[in-house]
TORKOL-733888 format. One record per residue (C-alpha): residue number from 1; residue in one letter; chain; x, y negated, z. Coordinates in nm, 3 decimals. Last residue first. Layout:
// residues N
{NUM, a, A, {X, Y, Z}} ...
This chain:
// residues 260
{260, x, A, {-1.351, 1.624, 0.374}} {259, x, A, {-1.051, 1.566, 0.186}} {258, x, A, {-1.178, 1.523, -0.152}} {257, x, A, {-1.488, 1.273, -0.043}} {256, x, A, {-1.443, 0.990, -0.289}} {255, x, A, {-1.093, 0.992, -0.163}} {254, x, A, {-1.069, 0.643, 0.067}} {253, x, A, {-0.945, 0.844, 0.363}} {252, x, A, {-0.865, 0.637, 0.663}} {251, x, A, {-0.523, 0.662, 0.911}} {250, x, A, {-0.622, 0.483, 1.209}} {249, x, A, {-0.352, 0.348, 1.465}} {248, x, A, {-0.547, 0.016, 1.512}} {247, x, A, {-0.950, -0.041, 1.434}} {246, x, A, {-1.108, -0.322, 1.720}} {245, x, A, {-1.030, -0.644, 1.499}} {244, x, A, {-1.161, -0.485, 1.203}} {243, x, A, {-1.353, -0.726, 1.073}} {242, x, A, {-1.054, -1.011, 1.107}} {241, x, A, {-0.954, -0.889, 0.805}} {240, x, A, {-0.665, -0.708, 0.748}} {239, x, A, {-0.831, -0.339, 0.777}} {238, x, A, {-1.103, -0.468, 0.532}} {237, x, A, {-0.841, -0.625, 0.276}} {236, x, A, {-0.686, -0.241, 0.287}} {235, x, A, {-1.016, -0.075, 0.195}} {234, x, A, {-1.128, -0.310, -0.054}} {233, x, A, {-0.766, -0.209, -0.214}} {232, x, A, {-0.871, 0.109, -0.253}} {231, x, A, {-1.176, 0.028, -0.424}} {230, x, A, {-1.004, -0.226, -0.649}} {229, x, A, {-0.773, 0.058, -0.798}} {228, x, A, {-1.037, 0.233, -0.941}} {227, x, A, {-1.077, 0.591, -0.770}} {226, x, A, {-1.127, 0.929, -1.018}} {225, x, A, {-1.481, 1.060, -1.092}} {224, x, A, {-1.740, 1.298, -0.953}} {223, x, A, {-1.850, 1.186, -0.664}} {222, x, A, {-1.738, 1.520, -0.454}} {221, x, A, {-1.413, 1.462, -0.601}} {220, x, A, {-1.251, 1.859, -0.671}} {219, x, A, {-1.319, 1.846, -1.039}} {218, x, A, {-1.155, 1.483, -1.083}} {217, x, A, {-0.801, 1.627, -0.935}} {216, x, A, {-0.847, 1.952, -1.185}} {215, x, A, {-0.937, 1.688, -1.493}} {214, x, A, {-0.626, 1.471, -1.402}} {213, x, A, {-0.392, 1.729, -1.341}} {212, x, A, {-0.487, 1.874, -1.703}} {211, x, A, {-0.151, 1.814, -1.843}} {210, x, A, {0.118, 1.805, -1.587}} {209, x, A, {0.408, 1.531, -1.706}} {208, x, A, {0.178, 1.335, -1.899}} {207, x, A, {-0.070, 1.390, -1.617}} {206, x, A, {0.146, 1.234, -1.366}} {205, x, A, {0.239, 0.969, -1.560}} {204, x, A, {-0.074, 0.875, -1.607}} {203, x, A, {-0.138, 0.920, -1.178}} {202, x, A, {0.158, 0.723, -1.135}} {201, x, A, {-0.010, 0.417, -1.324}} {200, x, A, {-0.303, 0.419, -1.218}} {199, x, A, {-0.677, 0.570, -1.207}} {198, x, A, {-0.667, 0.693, -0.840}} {197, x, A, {-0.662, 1.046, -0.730}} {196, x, A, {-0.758, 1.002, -0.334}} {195, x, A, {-0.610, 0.744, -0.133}} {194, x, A, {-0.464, 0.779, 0.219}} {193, x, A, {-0.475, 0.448, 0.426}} {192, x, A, {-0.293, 0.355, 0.723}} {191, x, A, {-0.354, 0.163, 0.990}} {190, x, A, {-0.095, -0.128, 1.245}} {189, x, A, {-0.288, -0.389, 1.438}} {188, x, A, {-0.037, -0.633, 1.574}} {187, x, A, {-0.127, -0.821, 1.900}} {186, x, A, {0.155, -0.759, 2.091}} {185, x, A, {0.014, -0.533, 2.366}} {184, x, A, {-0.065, -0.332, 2.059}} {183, x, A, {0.255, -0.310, 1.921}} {182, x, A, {0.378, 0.025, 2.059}} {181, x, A, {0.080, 0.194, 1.969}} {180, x, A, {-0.001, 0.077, 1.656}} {179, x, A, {0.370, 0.177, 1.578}} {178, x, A, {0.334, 0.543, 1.691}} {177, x, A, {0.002, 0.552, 1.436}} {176, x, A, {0.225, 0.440, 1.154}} {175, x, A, {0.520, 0.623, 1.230}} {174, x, A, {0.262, 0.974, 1.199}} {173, x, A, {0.112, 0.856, 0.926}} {172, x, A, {0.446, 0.777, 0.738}} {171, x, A, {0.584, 1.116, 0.829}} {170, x, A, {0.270, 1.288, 0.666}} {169, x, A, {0.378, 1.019, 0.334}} {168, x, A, {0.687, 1.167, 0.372}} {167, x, A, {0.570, 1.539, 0.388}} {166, x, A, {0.365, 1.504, 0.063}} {165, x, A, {0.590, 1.319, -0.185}} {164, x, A, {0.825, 1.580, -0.060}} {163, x, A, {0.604, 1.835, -0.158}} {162, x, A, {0.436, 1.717, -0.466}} {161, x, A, {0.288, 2.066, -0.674}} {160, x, A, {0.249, 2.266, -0.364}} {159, x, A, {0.094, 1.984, -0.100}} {158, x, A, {-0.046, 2.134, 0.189}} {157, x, A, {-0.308, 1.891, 0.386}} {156, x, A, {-0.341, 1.557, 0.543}} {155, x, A, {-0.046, 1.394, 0.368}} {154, x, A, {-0.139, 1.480, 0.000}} {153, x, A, {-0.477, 1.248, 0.073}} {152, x, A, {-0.234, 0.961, 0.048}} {151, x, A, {-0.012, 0.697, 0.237}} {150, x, A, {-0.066, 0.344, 0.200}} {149, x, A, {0.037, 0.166, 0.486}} {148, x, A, {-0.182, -0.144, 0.647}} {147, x, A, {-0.063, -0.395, 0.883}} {146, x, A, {-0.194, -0.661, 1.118}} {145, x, A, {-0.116, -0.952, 1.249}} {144, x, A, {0.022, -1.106, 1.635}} {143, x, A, {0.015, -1.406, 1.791}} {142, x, A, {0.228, -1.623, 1.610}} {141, x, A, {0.540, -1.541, 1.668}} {140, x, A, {0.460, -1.169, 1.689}} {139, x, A, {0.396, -1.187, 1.334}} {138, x, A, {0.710, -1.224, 1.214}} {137, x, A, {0.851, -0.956, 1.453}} {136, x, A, {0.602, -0.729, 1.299}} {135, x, A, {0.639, -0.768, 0.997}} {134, x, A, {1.066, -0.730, 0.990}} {133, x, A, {0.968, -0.381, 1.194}} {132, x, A, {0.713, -0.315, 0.923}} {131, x, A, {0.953, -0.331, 0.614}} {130, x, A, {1.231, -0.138, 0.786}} {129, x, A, {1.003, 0.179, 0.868}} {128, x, A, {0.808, 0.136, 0.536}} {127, x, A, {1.123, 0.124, 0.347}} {126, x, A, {1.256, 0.447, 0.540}} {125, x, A, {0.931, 0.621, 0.390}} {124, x, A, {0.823, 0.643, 0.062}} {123, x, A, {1.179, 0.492, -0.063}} {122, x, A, {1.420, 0.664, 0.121}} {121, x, A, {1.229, 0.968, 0.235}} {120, x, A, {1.129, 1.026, -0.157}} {119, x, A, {1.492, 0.914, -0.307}} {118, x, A, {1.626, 1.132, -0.055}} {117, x, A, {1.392, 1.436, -0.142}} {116, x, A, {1.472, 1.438, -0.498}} {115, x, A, {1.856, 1.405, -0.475}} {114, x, A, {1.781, 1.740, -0.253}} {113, x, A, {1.607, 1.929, -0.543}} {112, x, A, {1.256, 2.013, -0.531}} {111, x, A, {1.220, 2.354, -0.668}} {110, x, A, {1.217, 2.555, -0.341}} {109, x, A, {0.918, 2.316, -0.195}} {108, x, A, {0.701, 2.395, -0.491}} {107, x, A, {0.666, 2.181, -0.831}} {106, x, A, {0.652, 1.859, -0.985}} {105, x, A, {1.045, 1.700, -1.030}} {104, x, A, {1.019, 1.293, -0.983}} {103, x, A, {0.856, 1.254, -0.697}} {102, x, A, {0.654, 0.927, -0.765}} {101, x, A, {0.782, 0.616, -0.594}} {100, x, A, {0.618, 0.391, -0.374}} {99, x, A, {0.512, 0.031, -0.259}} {98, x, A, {0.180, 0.001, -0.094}} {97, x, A, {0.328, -0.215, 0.233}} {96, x, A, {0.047, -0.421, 0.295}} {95, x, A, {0.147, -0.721, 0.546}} {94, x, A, {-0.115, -0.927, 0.728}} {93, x, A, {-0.091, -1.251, 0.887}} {92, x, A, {0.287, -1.379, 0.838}} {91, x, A, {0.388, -1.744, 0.928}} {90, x, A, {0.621, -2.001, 0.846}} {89, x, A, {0.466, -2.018, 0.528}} {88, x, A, {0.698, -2.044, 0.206}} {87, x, A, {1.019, -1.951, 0.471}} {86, x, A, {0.851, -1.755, 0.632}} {85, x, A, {0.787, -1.531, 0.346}} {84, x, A, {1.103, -1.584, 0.199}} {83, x, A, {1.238, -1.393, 0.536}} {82, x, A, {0.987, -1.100, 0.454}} {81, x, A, {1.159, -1.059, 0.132}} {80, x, A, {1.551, -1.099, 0.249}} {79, x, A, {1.430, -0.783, 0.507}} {78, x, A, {1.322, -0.605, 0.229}} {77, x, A, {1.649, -0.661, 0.023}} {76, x, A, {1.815, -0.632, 0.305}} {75, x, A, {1.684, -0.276, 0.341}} {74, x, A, {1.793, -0.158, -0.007}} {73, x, A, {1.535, 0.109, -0.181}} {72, x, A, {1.272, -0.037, -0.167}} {71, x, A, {1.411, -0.332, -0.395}} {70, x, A, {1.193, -0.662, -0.382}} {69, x, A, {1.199, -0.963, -0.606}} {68, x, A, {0.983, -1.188, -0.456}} {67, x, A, {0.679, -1.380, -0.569}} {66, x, A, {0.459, -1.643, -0.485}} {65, x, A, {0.032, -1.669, -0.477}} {64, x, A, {-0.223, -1.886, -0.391}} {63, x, A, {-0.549, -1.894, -0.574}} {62, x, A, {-0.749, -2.146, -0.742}} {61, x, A, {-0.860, -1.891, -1.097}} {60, x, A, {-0.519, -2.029, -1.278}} {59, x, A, {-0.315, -1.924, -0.955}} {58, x, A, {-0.437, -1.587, -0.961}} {57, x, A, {-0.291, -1.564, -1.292}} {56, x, A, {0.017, -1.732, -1.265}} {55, x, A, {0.126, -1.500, -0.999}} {54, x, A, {0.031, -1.200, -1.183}} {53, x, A, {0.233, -1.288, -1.491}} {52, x, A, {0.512, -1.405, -1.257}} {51, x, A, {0.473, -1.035, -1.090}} {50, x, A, {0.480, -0.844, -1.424}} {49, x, A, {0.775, -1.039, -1.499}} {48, x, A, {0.955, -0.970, -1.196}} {47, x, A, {0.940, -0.573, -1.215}} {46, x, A, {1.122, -0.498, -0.866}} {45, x, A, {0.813, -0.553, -0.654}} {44, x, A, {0.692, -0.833, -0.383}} {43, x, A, {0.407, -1.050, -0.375}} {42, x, A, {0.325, -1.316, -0.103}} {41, x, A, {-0.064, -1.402, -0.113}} {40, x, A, {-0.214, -1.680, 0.027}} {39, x, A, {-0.562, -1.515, 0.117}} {38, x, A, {-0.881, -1.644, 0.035}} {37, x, A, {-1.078, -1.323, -0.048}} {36, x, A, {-1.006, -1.432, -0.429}} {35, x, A, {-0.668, -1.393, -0.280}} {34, x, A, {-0.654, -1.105, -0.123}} {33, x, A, {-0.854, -0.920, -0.449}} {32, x, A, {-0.635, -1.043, -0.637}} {31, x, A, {-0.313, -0.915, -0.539}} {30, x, A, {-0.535, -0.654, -0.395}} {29, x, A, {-0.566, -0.501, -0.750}} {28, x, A, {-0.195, -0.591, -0.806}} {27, x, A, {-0.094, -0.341, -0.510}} {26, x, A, {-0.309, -0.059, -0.615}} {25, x, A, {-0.181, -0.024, -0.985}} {24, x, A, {0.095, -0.246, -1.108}} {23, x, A, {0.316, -0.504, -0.953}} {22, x, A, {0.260, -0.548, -0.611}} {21, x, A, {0.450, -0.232, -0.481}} {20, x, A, {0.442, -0.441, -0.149}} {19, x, A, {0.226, -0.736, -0.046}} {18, x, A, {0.293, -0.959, 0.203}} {17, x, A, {-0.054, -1.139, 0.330}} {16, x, A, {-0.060, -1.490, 0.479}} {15, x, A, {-0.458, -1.518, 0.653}} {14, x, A, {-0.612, -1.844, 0.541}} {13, x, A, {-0.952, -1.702, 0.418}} {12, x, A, {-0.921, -1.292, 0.396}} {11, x, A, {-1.246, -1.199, 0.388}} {10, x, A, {-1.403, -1.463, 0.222}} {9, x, A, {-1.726, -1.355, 0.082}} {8, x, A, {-1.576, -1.269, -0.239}} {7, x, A, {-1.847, -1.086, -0.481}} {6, x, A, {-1.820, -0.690, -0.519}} {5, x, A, {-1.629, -0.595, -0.847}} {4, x, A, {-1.669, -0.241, -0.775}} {3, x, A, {-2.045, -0.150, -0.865}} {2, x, A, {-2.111, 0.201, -0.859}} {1, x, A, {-2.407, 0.328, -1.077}} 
């Protein structure tokens, strides 16, 4: 038996997290998760209702949370977002940038149509560029932070049915590891994680669009079952912490085992 819904220890206590793709999925499990870890949590997404619903949830149980309307797509918009984060805080601790789109044609690389491809580099990766340079400066006035990318297992091997997905989330590990680098000196941690199938949102409509993906992607987990999104946010609120003070420019698999 797996138990997900580990107890809060604070983690997180009085670290400011941004939160990306906070909506749905991944990024509203460590919505929670942050702040029942004692985070403040800033969360950002286009759906705004979903986010005010999450916000006044986590603010019922003694958390606290604000929102921000966030478009990937539009760098001011990101840059606008990490400014209202300074502006609620004057401060930034930990940013994790989750947000992403699904490719929206499944098939192999001569399929994928170009409108396809900018929407993925756009979106699944130029956002994460512009989103952790406005981070990091933040951060850098205090000391430093650190930041966590979610990429995916697609990134560490080929990828037939989700190319482009595939090769920007690669491109993301490879900016993310360059970044830990160059911001080390600063104090700002910079990992990635790549997630196995997780039971979400993309992966439903994934399987509405593919029937069977779900079964095949279970079949090849060495424990047997699909991710919750809690477990990969565990993940993420470990790299933030102050627990992994000595972990930068790591890319870690939370799969259940797929990619080893």
């Amino acid at each position: 038996m797996t138990n997900t819904t580990n107890s809060p220890i604070g983690l997180l206590t009085g670290k400011v997290i941004f939160i990306t793709g906070a909506s749905r999925g991944i990024g509203a499990a460590a919505a929670r998760l942050f702040a029942a870890e004692g985070a403040p949590v800033v969360l950002a997404a286009r759906s705004t209702d979903a986010l005010d619903r999450l916000v006044s949830d986590i603010r019922a149980t003694g958390g606290t949370a604000d929102a921000v309307t966030l478009d990937l797509a539009d760098p001011a918009s990101i840059r606008v977002a990490i400014e209202r984060v300074e502006a609620l805080h004057g401060r930034l601790d930990g940013a994790f940038n989750n947000g992403a789109v699904v490719q929206q044609h499944v098939g192999p690389v001569d399929a994928i149509s170009e409108e396809d491809l900018d929407e993925q580099y756009t979106v699944n990766f130029r956002s994460h560029w512009v989103a952790m340079k406005a981070e990091a400066a933040l951060m850098r006035q205090n000391g430093g932070g650190a930041i966590v990318n979610t990429s995916s297992i697609g990134s560490r091997r080929a990828n037939p049915a989700l190319p482009a997905y595939g090769a920007m989330k690669r491109a993301l590990n490879s900016l993310t590891e360059t970044a830990a680098v160059n911001w080390a000196a600063s104090g700002v941690r910079v990992n990635a994680i790549t997630p196995g199938g997780t039971d979400t949102e993309m992966i439903a409509a994934w399987e509405a669009a593919t029937p069977g993906v779900t079964e095949s992607m279970t079949a090849s987990v060495p424990l047997g079952r699909l991710g919750e999104p809690r477990e990969i946010a565990e993940a993420a609120a470990w790299l933030l912490s102050d627990r992994a003070s000595y972990v930068t420019g790591a890319t870690i698999a939370v799969d259940g085992g797929a990619g080893a």
